[in-house]
C-alpha positions in Angstrom: 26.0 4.1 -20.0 27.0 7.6 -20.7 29.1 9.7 -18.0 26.4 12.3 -18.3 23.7 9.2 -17.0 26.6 7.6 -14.5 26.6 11.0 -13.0 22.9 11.1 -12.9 22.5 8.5 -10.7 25.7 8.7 -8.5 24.5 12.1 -7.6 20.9 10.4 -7.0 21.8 7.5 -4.8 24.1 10.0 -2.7 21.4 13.1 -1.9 19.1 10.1 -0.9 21.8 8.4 1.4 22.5 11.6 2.6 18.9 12.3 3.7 17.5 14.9 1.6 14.0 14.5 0.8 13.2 12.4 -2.0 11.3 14.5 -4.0 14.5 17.3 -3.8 17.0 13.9 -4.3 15.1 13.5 -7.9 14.9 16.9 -9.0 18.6 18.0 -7.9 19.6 15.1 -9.7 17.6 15.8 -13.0 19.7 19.4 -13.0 22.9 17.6 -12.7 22.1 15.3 -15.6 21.7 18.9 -17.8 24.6 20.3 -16.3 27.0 17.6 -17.1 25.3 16.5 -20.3 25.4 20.6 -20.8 22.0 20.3 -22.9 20.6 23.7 -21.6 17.6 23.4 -23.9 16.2 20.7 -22.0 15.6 23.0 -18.6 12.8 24.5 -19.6 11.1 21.5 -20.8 12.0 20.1 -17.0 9.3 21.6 -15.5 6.6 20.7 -18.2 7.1 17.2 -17.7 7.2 17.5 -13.3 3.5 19.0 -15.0 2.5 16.3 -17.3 3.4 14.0 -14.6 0.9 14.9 -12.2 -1.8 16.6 -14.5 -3.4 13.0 -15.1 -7.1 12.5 -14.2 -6.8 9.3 -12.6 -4.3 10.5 -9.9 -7.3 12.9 -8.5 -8.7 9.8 -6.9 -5.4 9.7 -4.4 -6.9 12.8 -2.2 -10.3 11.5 -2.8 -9.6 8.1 -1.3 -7.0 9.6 1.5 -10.3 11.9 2.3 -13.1 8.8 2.6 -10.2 7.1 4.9 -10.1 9.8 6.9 -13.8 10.9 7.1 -14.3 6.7 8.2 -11.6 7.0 10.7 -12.3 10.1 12.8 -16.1 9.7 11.8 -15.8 6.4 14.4 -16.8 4.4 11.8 -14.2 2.2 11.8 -15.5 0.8 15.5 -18.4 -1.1 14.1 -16.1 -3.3 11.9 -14.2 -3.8 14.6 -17.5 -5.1 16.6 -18.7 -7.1 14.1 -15.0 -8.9 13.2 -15.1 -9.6 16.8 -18.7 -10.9 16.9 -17.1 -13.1 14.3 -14.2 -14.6 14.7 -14.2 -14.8 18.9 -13.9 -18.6 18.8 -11.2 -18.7 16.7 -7.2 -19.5 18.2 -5.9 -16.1 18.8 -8.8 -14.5 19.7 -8.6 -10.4 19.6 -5.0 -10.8 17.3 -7.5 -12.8 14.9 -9.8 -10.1 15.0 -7.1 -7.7 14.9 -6.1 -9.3 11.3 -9.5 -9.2 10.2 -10.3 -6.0 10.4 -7.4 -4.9 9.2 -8.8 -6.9 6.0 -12.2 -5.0 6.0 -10.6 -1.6 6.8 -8.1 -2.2 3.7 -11.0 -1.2 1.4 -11.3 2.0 3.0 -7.9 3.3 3.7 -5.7 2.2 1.2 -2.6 3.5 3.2 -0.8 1.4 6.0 -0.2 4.2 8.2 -4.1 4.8 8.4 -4.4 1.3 9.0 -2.3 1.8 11.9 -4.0 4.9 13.2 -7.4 3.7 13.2 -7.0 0.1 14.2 -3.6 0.4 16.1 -4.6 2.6 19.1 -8.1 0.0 19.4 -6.6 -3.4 19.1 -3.2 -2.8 20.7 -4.0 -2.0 24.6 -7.3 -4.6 23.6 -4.7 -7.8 22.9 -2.7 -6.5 25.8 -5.7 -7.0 27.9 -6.2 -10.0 26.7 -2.9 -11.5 27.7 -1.0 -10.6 24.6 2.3 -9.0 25.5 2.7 -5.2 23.7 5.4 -6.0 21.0 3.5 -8.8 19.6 0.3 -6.5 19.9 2.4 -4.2 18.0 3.5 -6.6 15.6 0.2 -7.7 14.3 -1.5 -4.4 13.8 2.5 -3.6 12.1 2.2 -6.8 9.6 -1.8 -6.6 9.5 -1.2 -2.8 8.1 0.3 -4.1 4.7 -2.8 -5.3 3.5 -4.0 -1.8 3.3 -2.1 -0.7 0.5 -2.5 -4.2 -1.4 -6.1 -4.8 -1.5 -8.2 -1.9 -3.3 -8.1 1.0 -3.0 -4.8 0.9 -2.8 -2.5 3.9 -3.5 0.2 2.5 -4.8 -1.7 0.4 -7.3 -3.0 4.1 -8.3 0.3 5.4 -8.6 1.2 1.9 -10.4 -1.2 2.3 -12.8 0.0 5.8 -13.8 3.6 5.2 -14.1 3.2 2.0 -16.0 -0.6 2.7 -18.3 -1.5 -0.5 -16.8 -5.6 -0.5 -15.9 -6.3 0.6 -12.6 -9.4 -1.7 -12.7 -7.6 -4.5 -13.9 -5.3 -4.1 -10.9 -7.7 -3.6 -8.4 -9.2 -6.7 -9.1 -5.7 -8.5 -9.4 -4.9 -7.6 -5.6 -8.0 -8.5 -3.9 -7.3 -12.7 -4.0 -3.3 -11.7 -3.0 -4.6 -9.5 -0.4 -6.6 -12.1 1.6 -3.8 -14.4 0.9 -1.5 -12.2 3.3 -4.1 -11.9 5.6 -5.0 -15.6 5.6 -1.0 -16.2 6.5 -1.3 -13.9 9.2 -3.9 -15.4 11.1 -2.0 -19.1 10.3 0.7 -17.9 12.2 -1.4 -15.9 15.1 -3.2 -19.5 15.5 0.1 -21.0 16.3 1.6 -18.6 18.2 -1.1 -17.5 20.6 -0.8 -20.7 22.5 2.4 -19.3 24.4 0.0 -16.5 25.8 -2.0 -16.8 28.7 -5.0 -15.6 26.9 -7.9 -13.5 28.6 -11.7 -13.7 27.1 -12.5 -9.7 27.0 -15.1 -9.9 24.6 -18.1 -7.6 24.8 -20.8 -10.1 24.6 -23.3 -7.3 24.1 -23.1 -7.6 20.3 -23.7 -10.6 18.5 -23.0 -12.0 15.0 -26.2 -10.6 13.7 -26.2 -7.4 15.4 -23.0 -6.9 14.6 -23.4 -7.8 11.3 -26.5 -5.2 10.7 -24.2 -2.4 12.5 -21.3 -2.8 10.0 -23.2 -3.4 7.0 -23.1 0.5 5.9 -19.5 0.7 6.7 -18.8 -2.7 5.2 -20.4 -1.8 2.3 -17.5 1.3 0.8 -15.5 -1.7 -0.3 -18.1 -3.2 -2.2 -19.5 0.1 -3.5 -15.8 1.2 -4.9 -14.8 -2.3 -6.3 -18.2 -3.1 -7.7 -18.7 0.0 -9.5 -15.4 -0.1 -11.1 -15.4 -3.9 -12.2 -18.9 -3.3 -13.5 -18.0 -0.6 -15.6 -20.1 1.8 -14.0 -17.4 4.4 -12.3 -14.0 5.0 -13.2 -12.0 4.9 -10.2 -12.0 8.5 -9.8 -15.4 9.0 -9.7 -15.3 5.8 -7.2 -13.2 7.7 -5.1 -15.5 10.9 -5.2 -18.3 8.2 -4.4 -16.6 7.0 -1.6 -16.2 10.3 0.1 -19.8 11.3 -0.6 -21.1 8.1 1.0 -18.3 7.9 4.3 -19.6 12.0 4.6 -23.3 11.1 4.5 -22.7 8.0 6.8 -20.5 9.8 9.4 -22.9 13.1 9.2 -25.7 12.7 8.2 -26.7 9.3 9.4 -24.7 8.3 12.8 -23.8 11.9 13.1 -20.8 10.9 15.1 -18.9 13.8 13.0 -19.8 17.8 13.0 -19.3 19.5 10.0 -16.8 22.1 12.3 -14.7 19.0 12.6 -14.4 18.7 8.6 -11.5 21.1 8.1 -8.8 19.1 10.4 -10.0 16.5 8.3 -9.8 18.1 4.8 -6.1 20.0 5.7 -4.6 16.3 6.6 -6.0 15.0 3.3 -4.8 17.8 1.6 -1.2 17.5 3.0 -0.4 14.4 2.3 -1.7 14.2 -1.1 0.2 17.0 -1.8 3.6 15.4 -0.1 2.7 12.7 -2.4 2.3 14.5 -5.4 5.7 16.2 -5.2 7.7 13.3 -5.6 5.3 12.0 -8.6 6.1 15.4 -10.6 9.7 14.8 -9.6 9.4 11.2 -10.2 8.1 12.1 -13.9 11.0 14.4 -14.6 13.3 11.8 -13.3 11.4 9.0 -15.3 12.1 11.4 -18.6 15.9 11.8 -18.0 15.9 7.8 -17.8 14.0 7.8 -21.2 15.8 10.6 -22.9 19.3 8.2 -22.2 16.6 4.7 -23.6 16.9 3.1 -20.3 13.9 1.2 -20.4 15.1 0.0 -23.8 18.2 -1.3 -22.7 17.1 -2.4 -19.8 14.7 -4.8 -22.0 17.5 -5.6 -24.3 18.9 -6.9 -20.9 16.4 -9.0 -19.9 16.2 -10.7 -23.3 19.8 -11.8 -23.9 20.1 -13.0 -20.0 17.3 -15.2 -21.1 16.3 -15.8 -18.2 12.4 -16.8 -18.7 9.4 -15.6 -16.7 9.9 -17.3 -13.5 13.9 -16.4 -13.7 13.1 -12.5 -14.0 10.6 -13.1 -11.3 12.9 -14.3 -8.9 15.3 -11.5 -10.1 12.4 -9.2 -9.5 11.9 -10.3 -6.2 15.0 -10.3 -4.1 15.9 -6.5 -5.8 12.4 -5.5 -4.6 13.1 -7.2 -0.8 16.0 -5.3 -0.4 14.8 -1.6 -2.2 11.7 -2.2 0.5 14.3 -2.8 3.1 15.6 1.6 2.6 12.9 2.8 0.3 8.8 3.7 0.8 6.9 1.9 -1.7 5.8 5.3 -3.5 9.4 6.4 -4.2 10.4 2.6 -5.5 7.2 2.7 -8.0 7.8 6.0 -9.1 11.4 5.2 -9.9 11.6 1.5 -11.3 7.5 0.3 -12.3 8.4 2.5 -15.5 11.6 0.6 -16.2 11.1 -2.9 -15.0 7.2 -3.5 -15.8 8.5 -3.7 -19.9 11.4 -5.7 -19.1 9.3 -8.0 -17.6 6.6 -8.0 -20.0 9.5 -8.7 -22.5 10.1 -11.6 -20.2 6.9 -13.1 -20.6 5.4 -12.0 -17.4 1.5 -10.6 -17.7 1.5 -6.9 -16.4 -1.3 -7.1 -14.2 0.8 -10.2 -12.5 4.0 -8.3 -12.0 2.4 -5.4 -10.7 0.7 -6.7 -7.9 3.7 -8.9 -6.8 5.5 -5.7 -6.9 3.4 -3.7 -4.8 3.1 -6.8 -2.2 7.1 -7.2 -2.3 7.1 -3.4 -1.6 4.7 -3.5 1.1 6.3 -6.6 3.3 9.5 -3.2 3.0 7.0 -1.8 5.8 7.8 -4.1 8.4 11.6 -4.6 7.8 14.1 -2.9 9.5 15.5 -0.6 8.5 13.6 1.5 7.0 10.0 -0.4 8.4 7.8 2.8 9.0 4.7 0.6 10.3 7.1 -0.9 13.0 7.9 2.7 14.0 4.0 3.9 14.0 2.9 0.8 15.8 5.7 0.7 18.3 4.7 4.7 19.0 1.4 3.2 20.1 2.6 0.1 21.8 5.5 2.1 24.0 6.9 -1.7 23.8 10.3 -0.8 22.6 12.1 -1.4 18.7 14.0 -4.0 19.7 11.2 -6.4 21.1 9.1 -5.1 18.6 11.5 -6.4 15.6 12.0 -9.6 17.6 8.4 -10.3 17.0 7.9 -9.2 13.6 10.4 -11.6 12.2 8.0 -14.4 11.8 5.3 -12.1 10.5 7.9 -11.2 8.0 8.8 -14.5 6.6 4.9 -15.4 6.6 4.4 -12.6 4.7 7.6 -13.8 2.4 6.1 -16.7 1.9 2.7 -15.8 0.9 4.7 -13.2 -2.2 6.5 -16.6 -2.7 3.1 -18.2 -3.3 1.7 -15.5 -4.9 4.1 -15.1 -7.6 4.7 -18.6 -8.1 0.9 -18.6 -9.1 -0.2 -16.1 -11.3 -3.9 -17.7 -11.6 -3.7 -15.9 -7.9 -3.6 -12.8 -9.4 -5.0 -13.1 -12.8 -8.6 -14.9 -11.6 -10.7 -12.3 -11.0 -9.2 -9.7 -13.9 -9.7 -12.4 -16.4 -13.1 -12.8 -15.4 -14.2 -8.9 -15.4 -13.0 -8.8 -18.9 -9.1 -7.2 -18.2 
């Protein structure tokens, strides 16, 4: 490693400990690599590549996605899932936390963002399972753990921002998380079924709205899911233009049709989308300059080179994989992690044997169970905003939903079939 690239990342590691923005941690970091390397002829090329790094057509459908979430979510949309998941699953152990879950399943093909997840669904389910007898920080941690299947099952941003950083198909992703997706879900509502029974449970069900009136209410908003993944596996929409699709239909839904949404109430809307996506692409230009220092020195390269002489096989690197994606969860967001190391480690685990789509989608899961664990745990924080139940009680219950969701990656990498059913079968 050259003292120009030691530098690099010293200098990286200790702007981020020291709390400056990611996006500025990368980019300040970059300019100290040419400053100690003292190549001056690479700074104009600098900003070119932040450039090249965000001018790619498949990272237009972030805003577009981010804008159908929120168009569902304010549109009051997301409130007939939420009836009909009820309708649904009422008889099951658990009750409203099984619900809860489920939803949270539906509402992943909308959102594909945990913190929407928890600002639709938190602020509905949380004071409804403390009605039901549920105490707040396990409220809290359901919706908390139930939020990280968002961002695994499609649309999922990070598999977007996956797909960029690595050229792996964004269609042959999407189809690779939806099986893991319900497998975290499925885990979930194992280990509400077992829990529950230390609750004094209430029956607050509205038993207005049954299964098939339910059913026939969220159909529409049911529907986006199907409409996005469908048209993508079947080769009829690229997922950009999905994403474009998705907002036209949640817009003609929420206005047009239920009209639970005025056009005057469109802007809030469109300057939250527009914010984040634009927080979010920030540290993807920086992310692409840092990614070119790390190629300029070969870093994937060696990094591969690694890998091979460790010999370590594919279920070796896995596990490697693994436990150094558990702890980067545990003090860095899933974006910032893909953005830095998918480029790096997706080759040396291809070189490993591993299949692409397999190591992605364990990486993403890995990266979203970082969500719920202390320290960094930004669902925990939302949901515990909602819940008013306290951090401490809140982690106290969340450490079972943790290792449940542990166990699930452990299943799910263990098995690639898991992953690699439904891409095989659309052809990736």
């Amino acid at each position: 490693m050259s003292p120009a690239l030691t530098f690099f990342l010293v200098l990286f590691v200790f702007l981020m400990v020291a709390g400056m923005p990611v996006a500025w941690s990368m980019l300040a970091a970059v300019l100290g690599y040419i400053a100690v390397s003292g190549q001056w002829m690479l700074l104009p090329v600098m900003p070119e590549k932040m450039f090249a790094g965000i001018d790619v057509f498949i990272l237009v459908a972030i805003p577009l996605f981010l804008l159908a979430g929120e168009i569902f979510s304010d549109g009051g949309l997301a409130r007939r899932i939420v009836d009909f998941a009820d309708a649904a699953l009422h008889w099951v152990r658990g009750g409203i936390a099984q619900v809860a879950v489920a939803t949270c399943i539906l509402y992943s093909g909308i959102t594909g963002v945990a913190l929407g997840e928890i600002a639709a669904l938190g602020r509905i389910f949380i004071p409804a399972m403390v009605r039901a007898g549920y105490s707040p920080a396990f409220a809290a941690a359901v919706i908390a753990s139930g939020s990280i299947i968002g961002p695994t099952i499609p649309p999922s941003l990070p598999i977007i921002i996956y797909g960029s950083a690595t050229n792996v198909s964004i269609g042959g992703m999407f189809a690779a998380a939806v099986v893991p997706g319900l497998i975290l879900g499925l885990a979930q509502m194992s280990w509400i079924a077992y829990s529950a029974r230390r609750f004094k449970l209430l029956d607050t069900r509205d038993r207005k709205i049954g299964l098939g009136k339910g059913f026939v209410r969220a159909l529409p908003s049911i529907g986006m899911p199907f409409i996005i993944l469908g048209g993508i596996l079947g080769g009829v929409m690229t997922p950009t233009e999905a994403a474009g699709s998705a907002v036209l239909y949640a817009f003609v839904l929420a206005v047009v049709i239920y009209r639970t949404l005025r056009l005057g109430q469109l802007a809030p809307i469109l300057g939250t989308s527009v914010t984040f996506s634009g927080q979010l692409l920030i540290i993807v230009g920086a992310g692409a300059a840092l990614a070119w220092v790390l190629g300029f020195e070969n870093a994937t390269g060696r990094l591969s080179d690694l890998v091979k002489e460790m010999n370590l096989g594919p279920l070796g690197t896995m596990l490697l994989a693994n436990i150094l994606f558990l702890i980067l969860g545990m003090f860095v967001d899933p974006t910032t992690s893909i953005i830095l190391f998918a480029p790096i480690l997706a080759p040396a685990a291809v070189a490993a044997g591993i299949d692409p789509l397999h190591f992605g989608v364990v990486m993403i899961v890995n990266l979203n169970i970082g969500l719920i664990t202390p320290p960094l745990g930004v669902s925990l924080f939302a949901a515990e905003r909602i819940a008013g139940c306290g951090l401490n009680a809140l982690i106290k219950e969340s450490v079972p939903f943790i290792a449940i969701n542990v166990a699930a990656l452990a299943l799910i990498a263990l098995v690639p079939q898991l992953s690699l059913f439904l891409p095989r079968l659309a052809g990736y």
